[in-house]
C-alpha positions as CSV (number, residue, x, y, z in Angstrom):
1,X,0.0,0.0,0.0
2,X,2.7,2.2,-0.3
3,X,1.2,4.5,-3.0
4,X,-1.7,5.5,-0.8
5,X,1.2,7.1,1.7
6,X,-0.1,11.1,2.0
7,X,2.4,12.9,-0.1
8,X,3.7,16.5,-0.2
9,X,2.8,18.4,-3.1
10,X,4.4,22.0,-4.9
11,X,4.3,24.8,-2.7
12,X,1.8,27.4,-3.1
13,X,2.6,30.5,-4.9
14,X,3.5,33.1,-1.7
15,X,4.4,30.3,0.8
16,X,8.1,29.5,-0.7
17,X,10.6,28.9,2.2
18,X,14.5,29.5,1.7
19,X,15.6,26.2,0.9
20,X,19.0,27.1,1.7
21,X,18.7,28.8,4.9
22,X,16.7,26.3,6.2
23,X,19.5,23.4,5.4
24,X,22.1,25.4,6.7
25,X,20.0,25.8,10.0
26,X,19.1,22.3,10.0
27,X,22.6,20.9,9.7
28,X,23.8,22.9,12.7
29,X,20.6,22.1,14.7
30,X,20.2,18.4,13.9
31,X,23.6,16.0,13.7
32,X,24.4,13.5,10.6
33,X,22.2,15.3,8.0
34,X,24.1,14.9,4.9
35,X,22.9,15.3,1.0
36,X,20.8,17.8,-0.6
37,X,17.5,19.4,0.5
38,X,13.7,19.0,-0.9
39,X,11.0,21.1,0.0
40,X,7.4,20.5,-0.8
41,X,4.1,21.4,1.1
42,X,1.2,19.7,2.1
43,X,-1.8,21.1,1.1
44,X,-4.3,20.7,3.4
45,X,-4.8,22.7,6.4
46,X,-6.2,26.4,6.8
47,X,-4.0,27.3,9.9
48,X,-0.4,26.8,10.1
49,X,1.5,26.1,7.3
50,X,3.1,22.4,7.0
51,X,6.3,21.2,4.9
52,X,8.1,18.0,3.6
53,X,11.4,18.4,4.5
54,X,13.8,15.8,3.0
55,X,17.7,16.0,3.1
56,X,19.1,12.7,1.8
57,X,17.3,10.1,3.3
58,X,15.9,12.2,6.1
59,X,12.5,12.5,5.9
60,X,10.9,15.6,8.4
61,X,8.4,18.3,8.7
62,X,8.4,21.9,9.5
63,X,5.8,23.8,10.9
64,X,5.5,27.4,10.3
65,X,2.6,30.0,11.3
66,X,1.0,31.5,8.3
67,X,2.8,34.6,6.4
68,X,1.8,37.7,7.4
69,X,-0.1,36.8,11.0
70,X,2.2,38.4,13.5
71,X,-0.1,37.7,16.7
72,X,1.0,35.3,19.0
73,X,2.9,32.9,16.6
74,X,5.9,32.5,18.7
75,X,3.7,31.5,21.9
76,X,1.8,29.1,19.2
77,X,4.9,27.3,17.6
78,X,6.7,27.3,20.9
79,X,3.5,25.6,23.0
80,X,3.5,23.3,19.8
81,X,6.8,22.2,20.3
82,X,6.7,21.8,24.0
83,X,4.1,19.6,23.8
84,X,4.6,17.3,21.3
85,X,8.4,17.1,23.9
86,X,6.4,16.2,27.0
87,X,3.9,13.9,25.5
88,X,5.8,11.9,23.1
89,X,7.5,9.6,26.1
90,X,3.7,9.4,27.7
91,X,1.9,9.3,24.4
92,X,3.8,7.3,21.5
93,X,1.4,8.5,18.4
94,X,2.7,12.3,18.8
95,X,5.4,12.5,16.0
96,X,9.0,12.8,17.5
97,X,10.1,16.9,17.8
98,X,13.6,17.7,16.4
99,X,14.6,21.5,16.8
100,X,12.4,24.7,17.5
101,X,13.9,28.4,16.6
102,X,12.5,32.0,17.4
103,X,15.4,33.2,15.3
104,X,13.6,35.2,13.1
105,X,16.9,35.4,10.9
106,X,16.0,31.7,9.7
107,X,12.7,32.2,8.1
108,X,11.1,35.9,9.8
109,X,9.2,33.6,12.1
110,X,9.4,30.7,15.0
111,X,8.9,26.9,13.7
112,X,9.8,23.7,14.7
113,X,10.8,20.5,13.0
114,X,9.8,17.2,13.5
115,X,9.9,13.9,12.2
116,X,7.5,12.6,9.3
117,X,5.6,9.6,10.3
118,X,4.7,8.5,6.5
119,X,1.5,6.7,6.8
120,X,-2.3,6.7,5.3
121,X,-4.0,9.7,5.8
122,X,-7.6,10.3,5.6
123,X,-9.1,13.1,3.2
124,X,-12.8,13.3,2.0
125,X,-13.1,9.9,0.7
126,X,-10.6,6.6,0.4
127,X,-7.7,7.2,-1.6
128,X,-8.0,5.3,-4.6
129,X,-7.0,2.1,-4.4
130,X,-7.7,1.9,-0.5
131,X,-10.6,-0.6,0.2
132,X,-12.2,-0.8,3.6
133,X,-14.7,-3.6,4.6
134,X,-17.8,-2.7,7.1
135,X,-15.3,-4.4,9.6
136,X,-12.7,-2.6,8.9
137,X,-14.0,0.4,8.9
138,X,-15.5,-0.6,12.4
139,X,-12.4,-1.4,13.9
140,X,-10.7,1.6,12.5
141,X,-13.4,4.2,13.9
142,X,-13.2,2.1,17.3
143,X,-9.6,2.8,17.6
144,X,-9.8,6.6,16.2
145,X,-11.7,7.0,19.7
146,X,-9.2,4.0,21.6
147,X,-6.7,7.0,20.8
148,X,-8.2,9.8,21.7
149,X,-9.2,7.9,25.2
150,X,-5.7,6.9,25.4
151,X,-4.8,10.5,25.1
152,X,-7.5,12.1,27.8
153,X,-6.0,9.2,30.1
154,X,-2.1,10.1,30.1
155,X,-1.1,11.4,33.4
156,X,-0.8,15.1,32.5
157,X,0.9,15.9,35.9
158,X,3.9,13.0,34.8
159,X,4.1,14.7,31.6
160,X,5.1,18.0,33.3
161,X,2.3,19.9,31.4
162,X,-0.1,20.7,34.9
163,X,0.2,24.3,34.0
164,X,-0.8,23.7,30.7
165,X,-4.7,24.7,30.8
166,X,-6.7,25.8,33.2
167,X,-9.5,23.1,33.8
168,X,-11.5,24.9,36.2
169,X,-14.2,26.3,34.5
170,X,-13.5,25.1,31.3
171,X,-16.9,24.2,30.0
172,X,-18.0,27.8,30.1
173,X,-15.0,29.2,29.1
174,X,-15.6,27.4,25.6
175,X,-19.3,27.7,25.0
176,X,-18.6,31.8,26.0
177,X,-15.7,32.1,24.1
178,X,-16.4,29.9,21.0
179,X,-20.3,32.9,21.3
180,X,-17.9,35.6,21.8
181,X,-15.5,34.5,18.8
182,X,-18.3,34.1,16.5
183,X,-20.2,37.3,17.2
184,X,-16.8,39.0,16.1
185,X,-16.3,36.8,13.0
186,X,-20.0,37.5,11.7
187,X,-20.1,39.0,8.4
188,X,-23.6,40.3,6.9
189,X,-24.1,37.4,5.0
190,X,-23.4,34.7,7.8
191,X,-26.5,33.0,9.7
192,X,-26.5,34.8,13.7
193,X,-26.7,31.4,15.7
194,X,-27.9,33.4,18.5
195,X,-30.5,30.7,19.4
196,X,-27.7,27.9,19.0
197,X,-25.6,29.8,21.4
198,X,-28.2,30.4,24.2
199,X,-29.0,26.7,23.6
200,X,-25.7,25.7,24.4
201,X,-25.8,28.6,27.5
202,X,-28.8,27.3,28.9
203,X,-27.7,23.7,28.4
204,X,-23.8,23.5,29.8
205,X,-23.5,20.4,32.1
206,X,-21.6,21.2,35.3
207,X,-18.3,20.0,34.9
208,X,-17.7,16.4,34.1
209,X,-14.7,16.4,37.0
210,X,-12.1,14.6,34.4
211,X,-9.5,16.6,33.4
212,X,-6.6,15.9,30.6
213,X,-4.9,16.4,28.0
214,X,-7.2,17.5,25.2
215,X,-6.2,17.5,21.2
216,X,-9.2,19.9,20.2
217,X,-9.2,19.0,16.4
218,X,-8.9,15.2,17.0
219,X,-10.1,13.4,13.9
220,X,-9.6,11.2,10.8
221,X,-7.2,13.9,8.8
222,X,-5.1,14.4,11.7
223,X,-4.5,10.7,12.2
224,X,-1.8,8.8,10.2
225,X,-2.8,5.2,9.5
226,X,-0.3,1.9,9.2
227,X,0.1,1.2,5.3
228,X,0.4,-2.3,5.7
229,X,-2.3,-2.3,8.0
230,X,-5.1,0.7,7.5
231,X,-7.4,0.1,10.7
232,X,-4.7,0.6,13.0
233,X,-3.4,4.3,14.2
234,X,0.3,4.9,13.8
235,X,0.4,8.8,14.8
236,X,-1.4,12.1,15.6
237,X,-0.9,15.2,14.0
238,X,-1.6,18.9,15.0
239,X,-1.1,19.6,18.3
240,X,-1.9,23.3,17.9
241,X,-5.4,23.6,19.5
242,X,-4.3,21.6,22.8
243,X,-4.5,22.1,26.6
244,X,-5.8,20.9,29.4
245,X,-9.4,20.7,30.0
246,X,-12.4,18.5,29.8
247,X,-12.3,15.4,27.7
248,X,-16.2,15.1,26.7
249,X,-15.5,18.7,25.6
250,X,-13.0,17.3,23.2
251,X,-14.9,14.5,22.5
252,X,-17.4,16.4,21.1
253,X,-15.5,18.6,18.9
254,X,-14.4,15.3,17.3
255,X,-18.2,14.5,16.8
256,X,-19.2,17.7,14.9
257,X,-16.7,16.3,12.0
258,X,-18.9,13.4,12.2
259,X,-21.0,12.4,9.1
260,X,-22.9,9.4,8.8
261,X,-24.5,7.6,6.3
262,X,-28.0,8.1,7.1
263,X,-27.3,12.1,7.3
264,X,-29.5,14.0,4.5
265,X,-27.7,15.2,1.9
266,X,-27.1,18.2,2.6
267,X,-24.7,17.0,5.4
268,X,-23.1,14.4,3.2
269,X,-22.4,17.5,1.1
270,X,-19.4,18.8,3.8
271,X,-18.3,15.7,4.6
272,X,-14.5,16.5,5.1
273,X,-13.9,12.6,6.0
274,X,-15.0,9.1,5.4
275,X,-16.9,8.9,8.2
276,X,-20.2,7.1,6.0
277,X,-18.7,4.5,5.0
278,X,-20.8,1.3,5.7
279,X,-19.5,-0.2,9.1
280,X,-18.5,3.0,10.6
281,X,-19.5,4.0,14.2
282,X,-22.7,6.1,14.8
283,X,-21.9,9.0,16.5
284,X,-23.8,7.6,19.6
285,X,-22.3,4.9,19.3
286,X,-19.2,6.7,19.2
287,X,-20.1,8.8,22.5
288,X,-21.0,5.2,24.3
289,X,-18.0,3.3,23.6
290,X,-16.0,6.3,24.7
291,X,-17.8,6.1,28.0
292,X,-17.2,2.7,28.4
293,X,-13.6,2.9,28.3
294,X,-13.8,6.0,31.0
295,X,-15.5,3.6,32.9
296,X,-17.8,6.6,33.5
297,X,-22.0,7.2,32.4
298,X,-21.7,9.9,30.4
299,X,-24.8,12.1,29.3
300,X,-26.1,15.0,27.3
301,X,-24.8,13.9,23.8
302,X,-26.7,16.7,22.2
303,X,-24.9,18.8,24.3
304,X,-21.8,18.0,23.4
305,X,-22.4,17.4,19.9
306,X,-24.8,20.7,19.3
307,X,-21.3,22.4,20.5
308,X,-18.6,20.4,18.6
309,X,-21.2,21.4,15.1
310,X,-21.3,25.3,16.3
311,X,-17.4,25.0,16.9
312,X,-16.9,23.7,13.8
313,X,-18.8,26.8,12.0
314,X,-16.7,29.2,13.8
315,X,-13.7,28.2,12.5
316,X,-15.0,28.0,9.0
317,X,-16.6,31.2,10.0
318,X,-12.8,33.0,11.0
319,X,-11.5,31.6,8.1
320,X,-14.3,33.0,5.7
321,X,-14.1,36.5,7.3
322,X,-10.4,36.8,6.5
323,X,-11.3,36.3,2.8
324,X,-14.6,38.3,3.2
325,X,-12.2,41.6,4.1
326,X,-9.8,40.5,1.4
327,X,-7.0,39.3,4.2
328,X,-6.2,36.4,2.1
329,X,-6.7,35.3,-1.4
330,X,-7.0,31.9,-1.0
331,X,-10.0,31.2,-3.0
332,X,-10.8,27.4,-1.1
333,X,-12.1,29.9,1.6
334,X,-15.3,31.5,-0.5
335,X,-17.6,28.7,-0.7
336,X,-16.7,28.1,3.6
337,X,-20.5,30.3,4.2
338,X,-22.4,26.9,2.5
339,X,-20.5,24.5,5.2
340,X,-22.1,27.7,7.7
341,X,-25.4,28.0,6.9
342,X,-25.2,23.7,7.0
343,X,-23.9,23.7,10.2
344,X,-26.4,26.0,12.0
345,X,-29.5,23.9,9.9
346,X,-28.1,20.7,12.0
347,X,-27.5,22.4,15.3
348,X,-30.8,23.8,15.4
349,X,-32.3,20.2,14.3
350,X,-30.4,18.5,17.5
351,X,-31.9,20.9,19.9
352,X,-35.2,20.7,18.1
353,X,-35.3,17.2,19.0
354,X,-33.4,17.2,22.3
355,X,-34.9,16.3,25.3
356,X,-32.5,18.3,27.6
């Protein structure tokens, strides 16, 4: 299966990095790199900006914030960094972390480099050529949440990462500051989700009294999969969202990704990930196995998925504004208001039919 590998691709017009200032940094950051360099980009992604980095043999990745965003990129880079170095011992799936550098004088900004774990990753549908019985694709969604359970369980306190979050109060924090960040994205032609966001207000569970280590964008295209063995989770990507917090929280940012089969069409529509294919978890069923491995009864699904939907939309919702005031020109961001308008439609048919 090694031609379903996810592979780097040109770099996009804007987004060039100095190939030769980069392999004169790495040699003096990294011993025994020898040979040539190659850089290429992957192209998904709307945040930070990721790279193939090959020199010889060495295969690696750098992550860089994106050009022109000043705000907070060295505290975002450096947190990266730090926590893919305190997990990794705790939590084998984080790739291993290489070097990090504020030196501006490399490339005008911080990044780090790490190293590639090539595997299988997950776009919109199978890569072609991949096949994935109803079994397999059971097994593979039951260990996409084994993971993320495995993660919520390491011992954050071992890991050196206790001040890493503030868990008290977290649940609010979120549902007020995921409101608070929308109402400032809003552009005139974006729905108000004022009714979602009192729902979710009126609706906040106390706290759930678990605390970890929480990925906050954990799902199928941030998972690398074995190639000689697809159902079975090799690595974790994107550590830029995490902290410390409360895990159903997590979870249920991982369930407003969630598409099943039996969702109308116009969910199948933004499906970003394979998530319909026959055999796959339910998102219930999802949500139940997850408790089960707790070892905790865990309630209000529609809670926790009505907030991991709105999430969802304001993200898509900061990224459309950018291209609404003609901050970027990437032109993958316009059609981001129909994935909106979708994702307020479903959150407003959960709490229609909740019983909260």
């Amino acid at each position: 299966m090694g031609d379903l590998i996810d592979r780097a691709t040109s770099i996009r017009n804007g987004e060039e990095l100095d190939a030769q200032k980069v392999l004169e940094f790495l040699k003096t950051s990294i011993p025994g790199l020898e040979g040539e360099i190659e850089i290429k980009q992957f192209p998904s992604g709307f945040s930070n900006l990721t790279y193939s980095v090959k020199v010889g043999d060495r295969e690696m990745v750098l992550r860089r914030p994106p050009f022109g965003k000043k705000a907070k990129t060295a505290h975002d880079m450096g947190r990266e960094y730090k926590i893919l170095s305190a997990l990794k011992p705790l939590f084998p799936y984080c790739p291993q972390p290489l070097v990090y550098t504020e030196d501006e004088a490399v490339l005008g900004c911080p990044f780090y480099v790490m190293e590639r774990i090539p595997g299988i990753i997950l776009r919109r549908d199978l890569p072609p050529g991949m096949e994935l019985n109803a079994q397999g694709a059971r097994t593979l969604s039951e260990n996409l949440i084994k993971v993320q359970y495995q993660l919520h369980s390491v011992d954050y306190v071992k890991a050196g990462l206790a001040d890493f979050g503030k868990p008290e109060g977290y649940v609010k924090r979120q549902v007020e500051g995921w409101s608070g960040r929308y109402r400032d994205a809003r552009t005139p032609d974006a729905p108000n989700f004022e009714k979602v966001m009192q729902w979710l207000h009126d609706k906040m569970p106390g706290e759930s009294g678990i605390v970890g280590i929480i990925h906050n964008d954990f799902k199928f295209d941030n998972a690398v999969l074995d190639p000689s063995n697809p159902t079975e989770i090799i690595g974790i990507l994107d550590w830029e969202m995490a902290t410390l917090g409360d895990p159903l929280m997590d979870l249920g940012s991982s369930l407003g990704y969630w598409v099943e089969k039996d969702d109308p069409p116009s969910m199948q529509a933004i499906r970003q990930m394979p998530t319909n294919l026959e055999g796959m978890l339910t998102r219930k069923e999802q949500f139940a196995l997850y408790g089960e491995l707790m070892g905790v009864k865990i309630n209000n699904f529609d809670f926790y998925y009505c907030f991991g939907l709105f999430r969802l939309a304001v993200i898509a919702q900061q990224i459309y504004y950018r291209f609404y005031h003609g901050q970027t020109r990437d032109q993958r961001f316009e059609m981001l208001m129909v994935p909106i308008k979708e994702l307020e439609a479903t959150s407003l048919r959960v709490i229609e039919m909740s019983d909260l």
